[in-house]
Every structure is written in structure tokens, then in C-alpha cells.
C-alpha positions in Angstrom: 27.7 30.9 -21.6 26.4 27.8 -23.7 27.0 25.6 -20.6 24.7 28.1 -18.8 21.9 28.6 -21.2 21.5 25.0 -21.6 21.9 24.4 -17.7 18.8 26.8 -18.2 17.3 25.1 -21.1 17.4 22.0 -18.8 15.5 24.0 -15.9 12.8 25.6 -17.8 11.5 22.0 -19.2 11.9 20.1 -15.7 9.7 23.4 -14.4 7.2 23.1 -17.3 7.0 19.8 -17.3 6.1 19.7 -13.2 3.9 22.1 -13.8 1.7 20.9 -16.7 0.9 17.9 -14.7 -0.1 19.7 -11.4 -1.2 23.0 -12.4 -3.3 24.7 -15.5 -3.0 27.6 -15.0 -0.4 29.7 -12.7 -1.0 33.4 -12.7 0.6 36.4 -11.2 -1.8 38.8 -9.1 -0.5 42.9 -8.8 -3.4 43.5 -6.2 -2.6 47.3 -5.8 -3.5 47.6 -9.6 -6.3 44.8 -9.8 -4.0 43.7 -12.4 -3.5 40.0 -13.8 -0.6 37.9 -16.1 -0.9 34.2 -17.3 2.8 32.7 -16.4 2.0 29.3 -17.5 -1.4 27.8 -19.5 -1.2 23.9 -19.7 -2.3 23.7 -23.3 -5.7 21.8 -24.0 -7.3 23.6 -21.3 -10.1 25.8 -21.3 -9.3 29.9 -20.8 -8.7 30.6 -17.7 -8.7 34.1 -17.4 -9.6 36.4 -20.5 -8.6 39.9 -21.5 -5.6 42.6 -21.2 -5.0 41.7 -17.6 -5.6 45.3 -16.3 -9.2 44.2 -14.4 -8.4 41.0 -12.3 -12.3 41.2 -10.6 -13.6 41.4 -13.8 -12.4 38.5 -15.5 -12.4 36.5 -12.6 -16.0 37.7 -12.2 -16.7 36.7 -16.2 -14.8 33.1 -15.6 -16.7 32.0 -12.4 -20.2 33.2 -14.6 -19.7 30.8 -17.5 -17.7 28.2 -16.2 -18.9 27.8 -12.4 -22.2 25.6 -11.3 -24.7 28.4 -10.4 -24.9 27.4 -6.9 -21.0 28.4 -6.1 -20.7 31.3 -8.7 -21.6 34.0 -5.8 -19.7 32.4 -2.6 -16.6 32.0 -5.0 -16.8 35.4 -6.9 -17.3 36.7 -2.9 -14.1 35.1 -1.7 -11.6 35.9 -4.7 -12.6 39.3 -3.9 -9.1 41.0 -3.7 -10.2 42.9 -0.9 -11.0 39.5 1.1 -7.7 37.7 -0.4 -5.6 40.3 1.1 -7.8 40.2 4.5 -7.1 36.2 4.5 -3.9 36.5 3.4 -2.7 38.4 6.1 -3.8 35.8 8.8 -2.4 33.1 6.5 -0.2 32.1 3.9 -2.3 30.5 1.5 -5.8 30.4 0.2 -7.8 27.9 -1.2 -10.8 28.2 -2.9 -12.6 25.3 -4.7 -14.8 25.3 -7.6 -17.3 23.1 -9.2 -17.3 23.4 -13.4 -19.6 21.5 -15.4 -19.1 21.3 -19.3 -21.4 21.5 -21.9 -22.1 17.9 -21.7 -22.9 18.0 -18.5 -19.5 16.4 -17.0 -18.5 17.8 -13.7 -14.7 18.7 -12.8 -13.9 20.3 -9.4 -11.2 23.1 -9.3 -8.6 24.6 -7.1 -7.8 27.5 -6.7 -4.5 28.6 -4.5 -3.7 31.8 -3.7 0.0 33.0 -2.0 1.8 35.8 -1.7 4.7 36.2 -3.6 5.0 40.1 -2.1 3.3 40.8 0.8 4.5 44.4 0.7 3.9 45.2 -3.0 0.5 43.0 -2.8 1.6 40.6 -5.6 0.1 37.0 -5.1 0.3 33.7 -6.9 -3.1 32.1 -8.2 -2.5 28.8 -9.1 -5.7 26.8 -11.1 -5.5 23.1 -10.7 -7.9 20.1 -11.3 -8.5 17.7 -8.3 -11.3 16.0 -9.8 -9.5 12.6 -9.6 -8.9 13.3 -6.1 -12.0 14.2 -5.4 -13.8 11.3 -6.9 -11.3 8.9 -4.9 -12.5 10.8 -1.7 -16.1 10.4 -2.5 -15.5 6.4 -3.4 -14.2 6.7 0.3 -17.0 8.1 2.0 -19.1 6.0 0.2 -17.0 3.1 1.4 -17.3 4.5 5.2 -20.5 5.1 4.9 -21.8 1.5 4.0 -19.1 0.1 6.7 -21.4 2.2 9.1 -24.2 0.8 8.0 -23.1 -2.1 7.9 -22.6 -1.7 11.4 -25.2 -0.2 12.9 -27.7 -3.2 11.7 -25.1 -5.4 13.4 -25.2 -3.4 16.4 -29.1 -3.4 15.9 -29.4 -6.9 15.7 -27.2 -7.4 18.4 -29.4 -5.4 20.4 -32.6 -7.2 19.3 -31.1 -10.6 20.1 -30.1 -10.1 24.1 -33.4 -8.2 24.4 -35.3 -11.7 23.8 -32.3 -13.6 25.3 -32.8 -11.1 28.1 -37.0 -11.9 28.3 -36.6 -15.3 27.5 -34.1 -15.9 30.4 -35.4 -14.2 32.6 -39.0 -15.9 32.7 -38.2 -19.1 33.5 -35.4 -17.4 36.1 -38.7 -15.9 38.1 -40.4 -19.1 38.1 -37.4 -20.8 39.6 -36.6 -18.1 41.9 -40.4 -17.8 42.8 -40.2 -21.8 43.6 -37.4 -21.4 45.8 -38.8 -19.2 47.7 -41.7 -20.7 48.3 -40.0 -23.8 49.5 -37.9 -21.9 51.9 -40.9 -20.6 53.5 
């Protein structure tokens, strides 16, 4: 018995640990009863999801409304709709739904948020909460990157163009007054 409990001692750290670092929040979804449960909360994180856990749409609702950039609150709220997760669901096996928050400060982190069954007959889903606002910030330096390659190479390709248009005319003029000789002394 003591080998086992610390076998599972062992397993609950390696889980929480793995977990910390890639997730905030995981939470367990009972869709039939618009019903919610907090597994795991990294700690130093903002609330995720407030209340008893017996309104899901609700706090979900109240969570997008004060932590969500007005722009996305309505399109996210829309989608997390556990009448639309269930439709989606159904044609896949995961959701994801991304986020932009923006503290007090003004500082910008970008969420998000994966849905899975963990039930498809009792209608029980996983939501998992994660930041990916390093990622996201790498992939922007990226495109940025990308875009001043193309630039970069489109004034290339411009000048390029430019230069055999006068190569082109300045070739070419002297070419008709050699060609215009000729024929005149073949006549």
C-alpha cells in the first residue's frame, strides 16, 4: 500500500507539474447540466471561471465581459455557446477558441481555449485555458520578418524591371538605326 500511494504521490506531481507550465486552467464541462468544475488552477493566475459551477454560460459569459478586448467579447461568448460546442464537437474532436485579454495596464496576452470531449454520450467536455502569448509574439516577429523579405523583394523585382526597360529602349535605338542602314544598303 505505501509503495502504491507514493507510486501515486510520484504521478500526481509529474501531472501537476506538466500541467502548470502548459495549462492555467483545466476545467471539466457536464453540458446536459450547464454545469462547470475547476480541476486544476495554476496559481498566480487570474480567476478563470467564478461561482458554484451550476451556470457554465453564465460565468463564461461574466469572464469573456471583463477580461476579453471588446472587439472579441461577442464572437467568443457566441462560440463557447454549449449549444455550438456540442454542434462542433460532433464534426470534430476538438475546439479551439482564441482570446485576446488586456490587463489593467494595458498589456495584451492572447488565450486558448480547447475544448474535448471527455464523454460524448454523457456530454462532459474538457476546457483547457492556456496562454500562447509567447507563441504568438514569435509568429508575429515572423510575419513581420516575411513581410520585409517581400518587400525587400518586390523593389528588387521593381528595379529589375526598370533596368531592362531602359536597357530594352536604349538597345533597341541604336539596333533600328543599324538595321535601317542595312537595309538601305541592300537596296
Amino acid at each position: 500500500i505505501s509503495a502504491d500511494t507514493e507510486y501515486m504521490h510520484i504521478q500526481k506531481q509529474i501531472l501537476d507539474n506538466f500541467s502548470r507550465r502548459q495549462y492555467e486552467h483545466i476545467c471539466f464541462i457536464d453540458a446536459m447540466r450547464n454545469a462547470f468544475r475547476i480541476l486544476n488552477a495554476t496559481p498566480g493566475h487570474d480567476p478563470f471561471l467564478s461561482g458554484p459551477g451550476d451556470d457554465f454560460k453564465g460565468s463564461f459569459a461574466a469572464f469573456v465581459n471583463s477580461a476579453v478586448i471588446p472587439e472579441e467579447r461577442d464572437e467568443l461568448i457566441k462560440n463557447a455557446k454549449l449549444s455550438s460546442l456540442l454542434e462542433k464537437l460532433e464534426k470534430s474532436q476538438d475546439v479551439e477558441l482564441f482570446c485576446t485579454q488586456e490587463t489593467e495596464g494595458g498589456r495584451r496576452s492572447y488565450k486558448k481555449n480547447w475544448f474535448s470531449w471527455i464523454d460524448k454520450e454523457a456530454k462532459t467536455i474538457a476546457l483547457v485555458n492556456s496562454d500562447i502569448t509567447d507563441e504568438f509574439r514569435r509568429a508575429e516577429q515572423s510575419r513581420d520578418v516575411l513581410k520585409a523579405s517581400l518587400r525587400a523583394a518586390e523593389q528588387a523585382n521593381s528595379a529589375k524591371t526598370d533596368f531592362l526597360a531602359r536597357m530594352s529602349h536604349d538597345i533597341r535605338t541604336p539596333l533600328n538605326a543599324i538595321i535601317g542602314y542595312i537595309e538601305m544598303s541592300i537596296e
